[in-house]
FIDO-362456 format. One record per residue: residue number from 0; residue in three letters; y, x, z of N, C-alpha, C, O, CB in turn. Coordinates in steps of 0.001 Angstrom, whole numbers. Atoms other than C-alpha are relative to their C-alpha. Glycine has a CB too. Example, Ala and Ser with C-alpha at 12.3 -4.5 7.8 and 13.67 -1.06 7.14 Angstrom:
BEGIN
<r><num>0</num><residuo>Ala</residuo><n_v>-1190</n_v><n_u>890</n_u><n_w>0</n_w><ca_v>-4500</ca_v><ca_u>12300</ca_u><ca_w>7800</ca_w><c_v>1200</c_v><c_u>900</c_u><c_w>0</c_w><o_v>1181</o_v><o_u>1936</o_u><o_w>665</o_w><cb_v>27</cb_v><cb_u>-992</cb_u><cb_w>1246</cb_w></r>
<r><num>1</num><residuo>Ser</residuo><n_v>-1190</n_v><n_u>-820</n_u><n_w>-60</n_w><ca_v>-1060</ca_v><ca_u>13670</ca_u><ca_w>7140</ca_w><c_v>1090</c_v><c_u>-770</c_u><c_w>730</c_w><o_v>2198</o_v><o_u>-261</o_u><o_w>899</o_w><cb_v>462</cb_v><cb_u>414</cb_u><cb_w>-1415</cb_w></r>
//
This chain:
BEGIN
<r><num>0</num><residuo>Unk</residuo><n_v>-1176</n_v><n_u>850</n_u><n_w>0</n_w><ca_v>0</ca_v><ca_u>0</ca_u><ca_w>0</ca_w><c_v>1242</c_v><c_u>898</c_u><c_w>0</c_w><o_v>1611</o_v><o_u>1097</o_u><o_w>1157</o_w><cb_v>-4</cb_v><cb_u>-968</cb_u><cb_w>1231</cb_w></r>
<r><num>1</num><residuo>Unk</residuo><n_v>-833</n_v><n_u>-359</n_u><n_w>210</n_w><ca_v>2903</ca_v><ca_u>1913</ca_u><ca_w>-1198</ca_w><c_v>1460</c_v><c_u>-405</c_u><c_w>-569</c_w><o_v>2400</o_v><o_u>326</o_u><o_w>-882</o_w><cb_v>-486</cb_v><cb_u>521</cb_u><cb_w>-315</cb_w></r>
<r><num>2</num><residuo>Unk</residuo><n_v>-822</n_v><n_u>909</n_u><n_w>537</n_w><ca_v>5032</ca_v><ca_u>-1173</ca_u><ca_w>-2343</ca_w><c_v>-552</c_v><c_u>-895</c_u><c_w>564</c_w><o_v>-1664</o_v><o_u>-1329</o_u><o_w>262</o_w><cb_v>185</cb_v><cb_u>-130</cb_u><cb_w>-1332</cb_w></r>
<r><num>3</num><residuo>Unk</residuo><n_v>-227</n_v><n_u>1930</n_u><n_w>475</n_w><ca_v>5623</ca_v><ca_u>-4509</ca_u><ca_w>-1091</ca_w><c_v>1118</c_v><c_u>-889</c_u><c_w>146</c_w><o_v>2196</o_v><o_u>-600</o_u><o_w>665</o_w><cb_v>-885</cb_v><cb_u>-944</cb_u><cb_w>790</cb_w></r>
<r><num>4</num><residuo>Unk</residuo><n_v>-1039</n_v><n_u>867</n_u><n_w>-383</n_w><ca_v>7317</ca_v><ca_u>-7785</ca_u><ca_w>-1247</ca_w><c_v>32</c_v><c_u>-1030</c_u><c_w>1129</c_w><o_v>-964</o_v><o_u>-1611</o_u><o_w>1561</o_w><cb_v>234</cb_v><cb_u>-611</cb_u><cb_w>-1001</cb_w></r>
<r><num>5</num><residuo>Unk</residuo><n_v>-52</n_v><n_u>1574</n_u><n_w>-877</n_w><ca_v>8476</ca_v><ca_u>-10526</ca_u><ca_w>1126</ca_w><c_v>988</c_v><c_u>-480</c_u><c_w>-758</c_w><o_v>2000</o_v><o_u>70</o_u><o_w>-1194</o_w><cb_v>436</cb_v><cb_u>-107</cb_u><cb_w>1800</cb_w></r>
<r><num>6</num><residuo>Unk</residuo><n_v>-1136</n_v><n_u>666</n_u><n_w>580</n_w><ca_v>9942</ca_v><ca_u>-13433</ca_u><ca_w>-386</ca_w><c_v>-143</c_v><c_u>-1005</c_u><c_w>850</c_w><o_v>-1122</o_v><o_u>-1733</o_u><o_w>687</o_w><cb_v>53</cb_v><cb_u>-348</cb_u><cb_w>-1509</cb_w></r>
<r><num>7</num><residuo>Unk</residuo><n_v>-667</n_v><n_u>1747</n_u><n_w>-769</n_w><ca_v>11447</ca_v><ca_u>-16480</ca_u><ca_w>2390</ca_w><c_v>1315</c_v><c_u>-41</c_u><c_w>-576</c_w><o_v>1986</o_v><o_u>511</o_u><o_w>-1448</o_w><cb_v>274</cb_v><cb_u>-157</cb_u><cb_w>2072</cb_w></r>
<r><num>8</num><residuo>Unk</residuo><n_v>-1733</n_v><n_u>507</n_u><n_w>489</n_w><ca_v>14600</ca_v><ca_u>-18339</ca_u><ca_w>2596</ca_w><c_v>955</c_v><c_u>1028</c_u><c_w>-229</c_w><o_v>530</o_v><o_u>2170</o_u><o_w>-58</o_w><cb_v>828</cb_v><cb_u>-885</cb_u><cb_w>1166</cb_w></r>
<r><num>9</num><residuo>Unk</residuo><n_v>-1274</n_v><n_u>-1464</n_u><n_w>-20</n_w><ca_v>17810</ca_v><ca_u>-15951</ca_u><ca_w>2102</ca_w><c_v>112</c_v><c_u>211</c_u><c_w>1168</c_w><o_v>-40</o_v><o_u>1363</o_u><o_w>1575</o_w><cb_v>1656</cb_v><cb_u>-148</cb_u><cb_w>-560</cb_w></r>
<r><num>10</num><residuo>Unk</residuo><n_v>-663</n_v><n_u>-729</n_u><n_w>-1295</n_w><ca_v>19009</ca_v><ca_u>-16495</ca_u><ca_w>5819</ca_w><c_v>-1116</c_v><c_u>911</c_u><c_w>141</c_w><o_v>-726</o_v><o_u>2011</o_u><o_w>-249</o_w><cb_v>353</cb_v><cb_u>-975</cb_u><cb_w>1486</cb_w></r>
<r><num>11</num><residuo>Unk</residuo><n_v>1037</n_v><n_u>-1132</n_u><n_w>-149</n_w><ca_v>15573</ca_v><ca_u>-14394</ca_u><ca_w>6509</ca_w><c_v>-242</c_v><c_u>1111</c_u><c_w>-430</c_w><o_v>-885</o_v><o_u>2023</o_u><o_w>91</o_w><cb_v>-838</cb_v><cb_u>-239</cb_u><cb_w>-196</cb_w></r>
<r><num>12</num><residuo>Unk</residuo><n_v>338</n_v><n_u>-1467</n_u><n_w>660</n_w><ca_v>15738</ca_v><ca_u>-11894</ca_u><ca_w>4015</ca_w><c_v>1917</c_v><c_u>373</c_u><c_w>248</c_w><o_v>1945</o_v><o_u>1568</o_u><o_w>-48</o_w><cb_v>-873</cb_v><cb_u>-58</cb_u><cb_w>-2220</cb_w></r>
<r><num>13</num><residuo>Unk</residuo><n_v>-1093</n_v><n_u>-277</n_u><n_w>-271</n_w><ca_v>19881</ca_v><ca_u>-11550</ca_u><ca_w>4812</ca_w><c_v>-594</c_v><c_u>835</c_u><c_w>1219</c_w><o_v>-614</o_v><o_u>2066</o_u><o_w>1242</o_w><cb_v>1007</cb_v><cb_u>-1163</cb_u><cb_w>123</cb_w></r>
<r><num>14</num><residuo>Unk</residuo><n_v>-22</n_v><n_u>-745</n_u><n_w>-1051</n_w><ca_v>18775</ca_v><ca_u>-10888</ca_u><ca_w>8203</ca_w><c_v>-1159</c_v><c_u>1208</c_u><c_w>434</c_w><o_v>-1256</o_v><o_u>1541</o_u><o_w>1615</o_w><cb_v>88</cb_v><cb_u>-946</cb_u><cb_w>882</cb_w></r>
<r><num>15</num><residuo>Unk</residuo><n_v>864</n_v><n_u>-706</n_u><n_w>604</n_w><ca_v>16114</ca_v><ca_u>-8516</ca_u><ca_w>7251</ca_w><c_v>714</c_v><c_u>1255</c_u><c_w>-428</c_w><o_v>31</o_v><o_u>2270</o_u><o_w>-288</o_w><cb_v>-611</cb_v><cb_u>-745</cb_u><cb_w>-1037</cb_w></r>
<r><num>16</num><residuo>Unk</residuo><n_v>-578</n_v><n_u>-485</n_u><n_w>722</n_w><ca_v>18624</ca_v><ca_u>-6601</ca_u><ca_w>5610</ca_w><c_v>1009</c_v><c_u>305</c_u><c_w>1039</c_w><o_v>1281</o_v><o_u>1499</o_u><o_w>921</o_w><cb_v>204</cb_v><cb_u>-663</cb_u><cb_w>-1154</cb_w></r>
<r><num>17</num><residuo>Unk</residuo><n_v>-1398</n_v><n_u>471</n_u><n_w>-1247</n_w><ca_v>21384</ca_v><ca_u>-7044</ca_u><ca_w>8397</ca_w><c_v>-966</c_v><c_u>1003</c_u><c_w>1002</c_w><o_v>-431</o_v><o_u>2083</o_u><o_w>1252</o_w><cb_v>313</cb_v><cb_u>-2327</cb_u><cb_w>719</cb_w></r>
<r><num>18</num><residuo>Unk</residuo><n_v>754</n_v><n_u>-916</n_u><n_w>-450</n_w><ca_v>18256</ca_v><ca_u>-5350</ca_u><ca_w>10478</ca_w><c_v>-322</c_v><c_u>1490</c_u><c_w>-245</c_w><o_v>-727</o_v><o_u>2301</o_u><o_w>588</o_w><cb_v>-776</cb_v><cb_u>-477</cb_u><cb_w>-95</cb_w></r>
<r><num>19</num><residuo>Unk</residuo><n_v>491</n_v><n_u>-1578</n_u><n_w>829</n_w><ca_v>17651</ca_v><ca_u>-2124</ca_u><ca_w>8360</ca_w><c_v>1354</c_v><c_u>711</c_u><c_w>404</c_w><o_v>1336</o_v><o_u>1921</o_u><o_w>630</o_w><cb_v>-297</cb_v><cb_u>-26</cb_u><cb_w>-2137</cb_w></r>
<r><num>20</num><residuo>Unk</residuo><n_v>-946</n_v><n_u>-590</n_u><n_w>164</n_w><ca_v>21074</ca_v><ca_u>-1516</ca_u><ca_w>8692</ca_w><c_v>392</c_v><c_u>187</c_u><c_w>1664</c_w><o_v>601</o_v><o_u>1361</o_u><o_w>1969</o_w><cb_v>914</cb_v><cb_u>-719</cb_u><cb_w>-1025</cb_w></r>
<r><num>21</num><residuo>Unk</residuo><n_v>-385</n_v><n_u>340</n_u><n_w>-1318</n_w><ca_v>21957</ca_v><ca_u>-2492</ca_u><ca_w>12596</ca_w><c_v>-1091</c_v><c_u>274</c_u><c_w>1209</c_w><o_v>-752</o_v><o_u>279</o_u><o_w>2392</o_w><cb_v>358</cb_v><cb_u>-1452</cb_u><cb_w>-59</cb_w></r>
<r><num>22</num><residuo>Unk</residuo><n_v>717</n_v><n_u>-55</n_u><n_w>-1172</n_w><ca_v>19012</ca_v><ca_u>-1972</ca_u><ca_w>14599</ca_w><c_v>-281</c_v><c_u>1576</c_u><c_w>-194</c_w><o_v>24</o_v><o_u>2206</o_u><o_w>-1207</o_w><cb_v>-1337</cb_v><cb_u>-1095</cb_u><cb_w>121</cb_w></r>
<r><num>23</num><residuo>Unk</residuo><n_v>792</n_v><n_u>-1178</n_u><n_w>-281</n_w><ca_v>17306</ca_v><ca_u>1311</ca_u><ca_w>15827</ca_w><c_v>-887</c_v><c_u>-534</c_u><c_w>-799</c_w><o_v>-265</o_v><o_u>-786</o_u><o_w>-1831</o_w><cb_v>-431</cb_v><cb_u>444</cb_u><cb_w>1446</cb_w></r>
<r><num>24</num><residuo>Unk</residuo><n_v>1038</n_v><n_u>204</n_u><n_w>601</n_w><ca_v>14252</ca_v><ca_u>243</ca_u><ca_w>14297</ca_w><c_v>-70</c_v><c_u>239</c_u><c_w>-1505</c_w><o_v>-773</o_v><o_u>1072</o_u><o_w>-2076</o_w><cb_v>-289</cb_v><cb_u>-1132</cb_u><cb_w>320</cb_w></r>
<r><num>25</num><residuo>Unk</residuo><n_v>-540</n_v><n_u>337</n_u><n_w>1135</n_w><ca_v>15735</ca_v><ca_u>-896</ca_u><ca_w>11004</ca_w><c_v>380</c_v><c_u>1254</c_u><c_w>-406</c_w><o_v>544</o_v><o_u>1366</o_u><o_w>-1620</o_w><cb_v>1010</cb_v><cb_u>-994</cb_u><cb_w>44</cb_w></r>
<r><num>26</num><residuo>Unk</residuo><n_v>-1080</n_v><n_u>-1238</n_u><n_w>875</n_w><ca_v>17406</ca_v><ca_u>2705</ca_u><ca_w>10490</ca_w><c_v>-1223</c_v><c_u>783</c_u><c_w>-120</c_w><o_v>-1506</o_v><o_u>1501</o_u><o_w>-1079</o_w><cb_v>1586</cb_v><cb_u>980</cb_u><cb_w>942</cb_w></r>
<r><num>27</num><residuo>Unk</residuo><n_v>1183</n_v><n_u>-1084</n_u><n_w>108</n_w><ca_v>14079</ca_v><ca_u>4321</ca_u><ca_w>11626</ca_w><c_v>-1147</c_v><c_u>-97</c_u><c_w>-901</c_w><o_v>-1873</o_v><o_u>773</o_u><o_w>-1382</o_w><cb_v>-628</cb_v><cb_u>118</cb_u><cb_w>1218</cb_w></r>
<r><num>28</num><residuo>Unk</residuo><n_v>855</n_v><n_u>513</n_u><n_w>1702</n_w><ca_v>12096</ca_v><ca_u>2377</ca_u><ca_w>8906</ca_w><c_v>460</c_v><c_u>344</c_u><c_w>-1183</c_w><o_v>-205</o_v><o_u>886</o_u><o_w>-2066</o_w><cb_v>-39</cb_v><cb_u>-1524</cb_u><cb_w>-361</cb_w></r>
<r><num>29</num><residuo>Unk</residuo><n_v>-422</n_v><n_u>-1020</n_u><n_w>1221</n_w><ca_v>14325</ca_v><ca_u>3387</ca_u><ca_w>6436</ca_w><c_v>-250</c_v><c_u>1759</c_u><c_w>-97</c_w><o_v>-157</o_v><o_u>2354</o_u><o_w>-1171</o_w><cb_v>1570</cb_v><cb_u>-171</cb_u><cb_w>-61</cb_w></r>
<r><num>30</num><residuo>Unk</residuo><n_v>271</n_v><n_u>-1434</n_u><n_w>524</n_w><ca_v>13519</ca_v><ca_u>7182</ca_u><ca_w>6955</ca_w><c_v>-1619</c_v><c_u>-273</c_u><c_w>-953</c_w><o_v>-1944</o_v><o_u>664</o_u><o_w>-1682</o_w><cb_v>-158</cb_v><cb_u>1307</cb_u><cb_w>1614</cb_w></r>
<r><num>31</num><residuo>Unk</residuo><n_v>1238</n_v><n_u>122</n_u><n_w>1011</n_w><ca_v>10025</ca_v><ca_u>5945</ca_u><ca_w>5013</ca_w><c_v>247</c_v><c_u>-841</c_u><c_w>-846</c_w><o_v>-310</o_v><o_u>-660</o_u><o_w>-1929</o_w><cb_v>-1273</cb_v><cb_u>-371</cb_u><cb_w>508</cb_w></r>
<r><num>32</num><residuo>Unk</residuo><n_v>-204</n_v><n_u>511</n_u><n_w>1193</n_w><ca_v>11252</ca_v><ca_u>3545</ca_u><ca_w>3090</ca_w><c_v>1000</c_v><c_u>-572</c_u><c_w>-974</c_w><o_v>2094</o_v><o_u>-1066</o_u><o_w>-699</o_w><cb_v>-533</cb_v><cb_u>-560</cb_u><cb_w>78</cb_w></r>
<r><num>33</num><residuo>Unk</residuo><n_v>-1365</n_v><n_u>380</n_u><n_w>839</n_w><ca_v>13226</ca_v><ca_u>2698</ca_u><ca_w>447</ca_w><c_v>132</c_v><c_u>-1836</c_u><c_w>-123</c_w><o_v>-975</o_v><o_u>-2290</o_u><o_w>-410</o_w><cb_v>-167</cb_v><cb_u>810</cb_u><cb_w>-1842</cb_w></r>
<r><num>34</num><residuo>Unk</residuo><n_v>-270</n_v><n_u>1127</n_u><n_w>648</n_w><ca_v>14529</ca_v><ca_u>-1194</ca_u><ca_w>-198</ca_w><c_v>841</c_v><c_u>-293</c_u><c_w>-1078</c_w><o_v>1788</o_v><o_u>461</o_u><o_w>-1298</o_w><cb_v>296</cb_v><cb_u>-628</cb_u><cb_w>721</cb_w></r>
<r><num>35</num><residuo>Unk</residuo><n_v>-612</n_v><n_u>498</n_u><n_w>952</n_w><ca_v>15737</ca_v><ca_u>-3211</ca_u><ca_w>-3114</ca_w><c_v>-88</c_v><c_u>-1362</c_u><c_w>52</c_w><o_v>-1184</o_v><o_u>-1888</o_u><o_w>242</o_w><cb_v>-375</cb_v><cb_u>484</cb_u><cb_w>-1080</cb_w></r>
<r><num>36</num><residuo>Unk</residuo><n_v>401</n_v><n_u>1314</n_u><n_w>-179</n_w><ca_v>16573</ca_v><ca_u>-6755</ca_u><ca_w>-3073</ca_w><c_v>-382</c_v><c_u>-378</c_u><c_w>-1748</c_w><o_v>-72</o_v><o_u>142</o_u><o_w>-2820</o_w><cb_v>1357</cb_v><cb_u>-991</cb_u><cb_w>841</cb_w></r>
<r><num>37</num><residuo>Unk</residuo><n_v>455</n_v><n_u>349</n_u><n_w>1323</n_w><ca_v>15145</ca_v><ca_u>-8324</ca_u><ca_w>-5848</ca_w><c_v>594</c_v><c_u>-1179</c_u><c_w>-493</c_w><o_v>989</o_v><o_u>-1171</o_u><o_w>-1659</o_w><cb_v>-1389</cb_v><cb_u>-151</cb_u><cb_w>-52</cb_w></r>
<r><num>38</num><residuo>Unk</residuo><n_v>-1043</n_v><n_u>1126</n_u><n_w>222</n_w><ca_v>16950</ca_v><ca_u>-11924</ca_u><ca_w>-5683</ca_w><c_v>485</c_v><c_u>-122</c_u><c_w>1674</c_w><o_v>62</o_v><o_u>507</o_u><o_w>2644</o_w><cb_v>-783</cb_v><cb_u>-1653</cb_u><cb_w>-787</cb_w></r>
<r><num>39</num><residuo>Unk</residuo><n_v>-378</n_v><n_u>495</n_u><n_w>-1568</n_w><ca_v>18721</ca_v><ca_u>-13461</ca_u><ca_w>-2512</ca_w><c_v>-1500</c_v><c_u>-756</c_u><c_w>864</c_w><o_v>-1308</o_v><o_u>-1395</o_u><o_w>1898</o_w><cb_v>1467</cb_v><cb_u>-1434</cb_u><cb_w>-176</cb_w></r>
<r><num>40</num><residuo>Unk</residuo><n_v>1462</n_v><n_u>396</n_u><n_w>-531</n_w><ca_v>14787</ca_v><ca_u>-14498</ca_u><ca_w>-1499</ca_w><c_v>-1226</c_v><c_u>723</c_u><c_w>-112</c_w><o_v>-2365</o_v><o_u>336</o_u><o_w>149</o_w><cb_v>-365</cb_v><cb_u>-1091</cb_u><cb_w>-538</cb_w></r>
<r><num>41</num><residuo>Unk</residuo><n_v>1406</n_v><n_u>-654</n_u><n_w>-40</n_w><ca_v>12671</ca_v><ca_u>-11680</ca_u><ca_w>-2125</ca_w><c_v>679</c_v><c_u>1287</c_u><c_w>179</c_w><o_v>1787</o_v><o_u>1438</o_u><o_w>-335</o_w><cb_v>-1128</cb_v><cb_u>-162</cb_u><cb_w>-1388</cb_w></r>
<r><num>42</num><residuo>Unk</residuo><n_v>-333</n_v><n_u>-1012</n_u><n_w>215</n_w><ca_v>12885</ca_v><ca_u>-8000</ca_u><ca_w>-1176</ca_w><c_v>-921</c_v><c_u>886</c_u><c_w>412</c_w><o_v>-1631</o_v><o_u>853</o_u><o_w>1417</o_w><cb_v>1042</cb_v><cb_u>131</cb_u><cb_w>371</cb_w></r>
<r><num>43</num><residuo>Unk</residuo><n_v>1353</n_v><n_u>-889</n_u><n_w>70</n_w><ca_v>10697</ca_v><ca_u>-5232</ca_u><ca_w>-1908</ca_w><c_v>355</c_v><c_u>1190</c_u><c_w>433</c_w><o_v>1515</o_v><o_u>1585</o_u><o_w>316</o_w><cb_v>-687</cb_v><cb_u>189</cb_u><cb_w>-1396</cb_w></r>
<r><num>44</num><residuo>Unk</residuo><n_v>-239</n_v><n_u>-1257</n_u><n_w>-705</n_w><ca_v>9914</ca_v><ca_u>-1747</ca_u><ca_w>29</ca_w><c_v>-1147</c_v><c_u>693</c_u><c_w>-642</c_w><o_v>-2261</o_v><o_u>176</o_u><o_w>-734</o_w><cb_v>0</cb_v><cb_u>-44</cb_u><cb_w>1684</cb_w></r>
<r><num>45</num><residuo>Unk</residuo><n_v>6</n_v><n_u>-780</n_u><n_w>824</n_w><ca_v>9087</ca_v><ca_u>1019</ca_u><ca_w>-1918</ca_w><c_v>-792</c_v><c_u>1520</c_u><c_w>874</c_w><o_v>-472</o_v><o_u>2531</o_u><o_w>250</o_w><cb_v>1551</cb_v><cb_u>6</cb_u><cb_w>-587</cb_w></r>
<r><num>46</num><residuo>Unk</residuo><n_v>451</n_v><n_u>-1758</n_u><n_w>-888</n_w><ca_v>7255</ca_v><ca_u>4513</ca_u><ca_w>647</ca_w><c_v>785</c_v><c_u>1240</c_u><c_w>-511</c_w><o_v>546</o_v><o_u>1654</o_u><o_w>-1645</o_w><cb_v>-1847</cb_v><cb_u>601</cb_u><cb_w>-350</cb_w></r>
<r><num>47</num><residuo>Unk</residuo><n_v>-910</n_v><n_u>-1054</n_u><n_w>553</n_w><ca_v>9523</ca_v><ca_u>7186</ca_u><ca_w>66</ca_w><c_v>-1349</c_v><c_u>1239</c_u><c_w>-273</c_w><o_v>-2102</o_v><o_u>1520</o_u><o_w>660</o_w><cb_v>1479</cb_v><cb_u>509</cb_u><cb_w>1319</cb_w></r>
<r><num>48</num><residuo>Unk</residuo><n_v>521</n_v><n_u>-1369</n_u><n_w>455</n_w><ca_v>7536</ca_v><ca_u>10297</ca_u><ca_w>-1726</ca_w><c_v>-402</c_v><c_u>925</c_u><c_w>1312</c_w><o_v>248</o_v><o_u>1124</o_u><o_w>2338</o_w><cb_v>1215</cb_v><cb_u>783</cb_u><cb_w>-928</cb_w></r>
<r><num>49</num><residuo>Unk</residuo><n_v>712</n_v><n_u>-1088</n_u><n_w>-1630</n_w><ca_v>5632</ca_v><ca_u>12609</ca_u><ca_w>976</ca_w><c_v>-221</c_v><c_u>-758</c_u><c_w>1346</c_w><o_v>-711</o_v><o_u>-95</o_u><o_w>2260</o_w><cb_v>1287</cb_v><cb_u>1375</cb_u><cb_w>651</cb_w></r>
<r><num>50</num><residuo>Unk</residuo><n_v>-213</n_v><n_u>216</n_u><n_w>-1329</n_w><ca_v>5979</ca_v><ca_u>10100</ca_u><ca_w>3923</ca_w><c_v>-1368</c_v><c_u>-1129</c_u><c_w>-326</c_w><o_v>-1794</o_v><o_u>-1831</o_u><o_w>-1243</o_w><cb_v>1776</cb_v><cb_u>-532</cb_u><cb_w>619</cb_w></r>
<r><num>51</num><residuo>Unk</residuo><n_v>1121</n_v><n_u>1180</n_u><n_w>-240</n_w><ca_v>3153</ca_v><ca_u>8172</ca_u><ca_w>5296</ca_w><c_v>14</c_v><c_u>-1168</c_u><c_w>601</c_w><o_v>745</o_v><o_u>-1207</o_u><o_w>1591</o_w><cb_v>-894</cb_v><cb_u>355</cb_u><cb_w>585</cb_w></r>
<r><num>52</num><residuo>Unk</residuo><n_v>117</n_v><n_u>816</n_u><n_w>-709</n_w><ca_v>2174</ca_v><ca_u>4684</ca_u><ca_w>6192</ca_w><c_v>16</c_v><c_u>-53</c_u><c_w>1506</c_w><o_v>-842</o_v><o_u>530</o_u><o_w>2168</o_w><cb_v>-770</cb_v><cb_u>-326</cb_u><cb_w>-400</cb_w></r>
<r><num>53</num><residuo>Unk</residuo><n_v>251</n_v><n_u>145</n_u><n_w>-1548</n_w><ca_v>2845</ca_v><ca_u>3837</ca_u><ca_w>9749</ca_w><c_v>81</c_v><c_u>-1160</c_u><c_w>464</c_w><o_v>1123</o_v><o_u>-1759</o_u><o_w>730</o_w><cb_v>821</cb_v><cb_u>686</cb_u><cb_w>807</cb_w></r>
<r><num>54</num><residuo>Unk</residuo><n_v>2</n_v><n_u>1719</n_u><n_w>-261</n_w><ca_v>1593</ca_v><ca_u>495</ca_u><ca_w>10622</ca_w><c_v>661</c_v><c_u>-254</c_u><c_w>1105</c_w><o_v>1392</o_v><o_u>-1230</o_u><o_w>942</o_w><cb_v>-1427</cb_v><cb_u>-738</cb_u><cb_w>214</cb_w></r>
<r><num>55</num><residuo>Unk</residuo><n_v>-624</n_v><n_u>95</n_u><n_w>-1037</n_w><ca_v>2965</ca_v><ca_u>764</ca_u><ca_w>14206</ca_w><c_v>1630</c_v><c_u>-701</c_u><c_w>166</c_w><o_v>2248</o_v><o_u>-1456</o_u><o_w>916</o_w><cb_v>-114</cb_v><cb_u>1249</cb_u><cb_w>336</cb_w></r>
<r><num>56</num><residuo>Unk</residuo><n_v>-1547</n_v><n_u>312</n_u><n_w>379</n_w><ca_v>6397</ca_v><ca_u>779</ca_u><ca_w>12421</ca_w><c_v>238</c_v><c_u>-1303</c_u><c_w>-154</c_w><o_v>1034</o_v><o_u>-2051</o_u><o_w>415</o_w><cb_v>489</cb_v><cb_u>612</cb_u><cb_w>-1264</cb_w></r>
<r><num>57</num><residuo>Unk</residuo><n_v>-730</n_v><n_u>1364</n_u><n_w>554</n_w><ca_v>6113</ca_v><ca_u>-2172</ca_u><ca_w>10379</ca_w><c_v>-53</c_v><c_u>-876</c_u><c_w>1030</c_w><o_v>939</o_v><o_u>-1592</o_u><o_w>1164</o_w><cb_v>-658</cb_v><cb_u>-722</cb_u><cb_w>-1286</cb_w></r>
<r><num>58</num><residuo>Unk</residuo><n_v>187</n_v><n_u>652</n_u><n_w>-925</n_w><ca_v>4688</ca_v><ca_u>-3879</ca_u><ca_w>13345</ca_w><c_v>1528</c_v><c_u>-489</c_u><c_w>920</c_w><o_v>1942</o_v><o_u>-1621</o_u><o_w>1168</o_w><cb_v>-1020</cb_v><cb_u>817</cb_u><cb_w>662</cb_w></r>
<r><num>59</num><residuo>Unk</residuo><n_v>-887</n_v><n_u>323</n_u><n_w>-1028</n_w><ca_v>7614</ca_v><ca_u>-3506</ca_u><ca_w>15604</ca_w><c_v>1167</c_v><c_u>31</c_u><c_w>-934</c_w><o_v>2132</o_v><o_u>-483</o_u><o_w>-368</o_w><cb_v>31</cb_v><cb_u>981</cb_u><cb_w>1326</cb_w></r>
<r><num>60</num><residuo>Unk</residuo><n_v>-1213</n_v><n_u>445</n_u><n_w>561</n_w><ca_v>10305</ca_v><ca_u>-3488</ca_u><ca_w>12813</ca_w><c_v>-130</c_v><c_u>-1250</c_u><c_w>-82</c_w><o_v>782</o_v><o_u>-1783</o_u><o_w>551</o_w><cb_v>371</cb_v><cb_u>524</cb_u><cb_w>-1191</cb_w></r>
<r><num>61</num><residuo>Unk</residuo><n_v>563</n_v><n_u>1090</n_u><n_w>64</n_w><ca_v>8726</ca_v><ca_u>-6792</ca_u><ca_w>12061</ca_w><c_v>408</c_v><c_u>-998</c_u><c_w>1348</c_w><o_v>1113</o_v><o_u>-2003</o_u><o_w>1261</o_w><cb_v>-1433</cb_v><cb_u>347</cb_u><cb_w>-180</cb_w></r>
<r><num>62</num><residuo>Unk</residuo><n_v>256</n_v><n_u>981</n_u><n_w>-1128</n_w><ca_v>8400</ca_v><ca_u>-8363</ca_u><ca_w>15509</ca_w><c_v>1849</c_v><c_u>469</c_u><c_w>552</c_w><o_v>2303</o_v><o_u>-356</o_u><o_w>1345</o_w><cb_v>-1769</cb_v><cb_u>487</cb_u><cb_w>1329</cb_w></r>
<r><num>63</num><residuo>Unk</residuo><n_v>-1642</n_v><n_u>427</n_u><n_w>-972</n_w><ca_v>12717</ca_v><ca_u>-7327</ca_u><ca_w>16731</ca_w><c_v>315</c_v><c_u>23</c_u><c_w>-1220</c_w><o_v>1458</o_v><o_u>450</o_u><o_w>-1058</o_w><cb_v>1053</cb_v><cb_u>1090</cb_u><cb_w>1313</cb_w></r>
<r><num>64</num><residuo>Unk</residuo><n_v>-690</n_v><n_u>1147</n_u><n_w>1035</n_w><ca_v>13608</ca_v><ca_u>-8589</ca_u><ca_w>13177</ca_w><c_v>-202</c_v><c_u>-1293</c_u><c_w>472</c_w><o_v>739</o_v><o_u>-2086</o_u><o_w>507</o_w><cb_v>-594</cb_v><cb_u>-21</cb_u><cb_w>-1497</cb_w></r>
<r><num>65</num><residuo>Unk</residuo><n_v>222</n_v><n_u>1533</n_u><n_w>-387</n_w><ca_v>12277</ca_v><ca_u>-11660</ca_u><ca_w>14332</ca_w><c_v>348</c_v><c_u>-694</c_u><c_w>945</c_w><o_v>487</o_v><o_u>-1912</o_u><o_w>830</o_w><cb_v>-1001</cb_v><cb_u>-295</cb_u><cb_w>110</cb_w></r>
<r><num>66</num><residuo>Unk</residuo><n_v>-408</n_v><n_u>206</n_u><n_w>-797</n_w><ca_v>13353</ca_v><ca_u>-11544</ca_u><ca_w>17811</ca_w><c_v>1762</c_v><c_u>225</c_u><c_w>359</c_w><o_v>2234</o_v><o_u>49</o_u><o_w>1482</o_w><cb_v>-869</cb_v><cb_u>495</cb_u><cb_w>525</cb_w></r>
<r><num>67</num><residuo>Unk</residuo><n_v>-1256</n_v><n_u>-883</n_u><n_w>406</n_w><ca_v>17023</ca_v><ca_u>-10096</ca_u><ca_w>16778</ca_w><c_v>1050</c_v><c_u>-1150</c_u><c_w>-145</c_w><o_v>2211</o_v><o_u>-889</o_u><o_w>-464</o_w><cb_v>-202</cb_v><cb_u>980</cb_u><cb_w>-1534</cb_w></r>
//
């Protein structure tokens, strides 16, 4: 898994996005990966070159996006 997408409503992927940028978490996920929104309802993450999966990450970027 070196690419994927989530596509929900916009407010979800706004604040998704609003996360990457504002949280600890969000900044520390970006050192592995890259994003691109694809429309205002879908946006895809990309593994940056040399860096490895770390499920731990998505886990908890995942769960204080949600709680955020």
């Amino acid at each position: 898994m070196e690419k994927f997408r989530i596509s929900a409503q916009d407010h979800i992927i706004r604040n998704v996005v609003e996360c990457l940028h504002c949280s600890v978490f969000g900044q520390g996920f970006k050192e592995d990966w890259n994003y691109k929104l694809i429309n205002e309802c879908t946006i895809e993450f990309t593994l940056k070159e040399g860096k490895q999966i770390k499920i731990a990450d998505i886990f908890w970027f995942g769960y204080f996006t949600a709680t955020d």
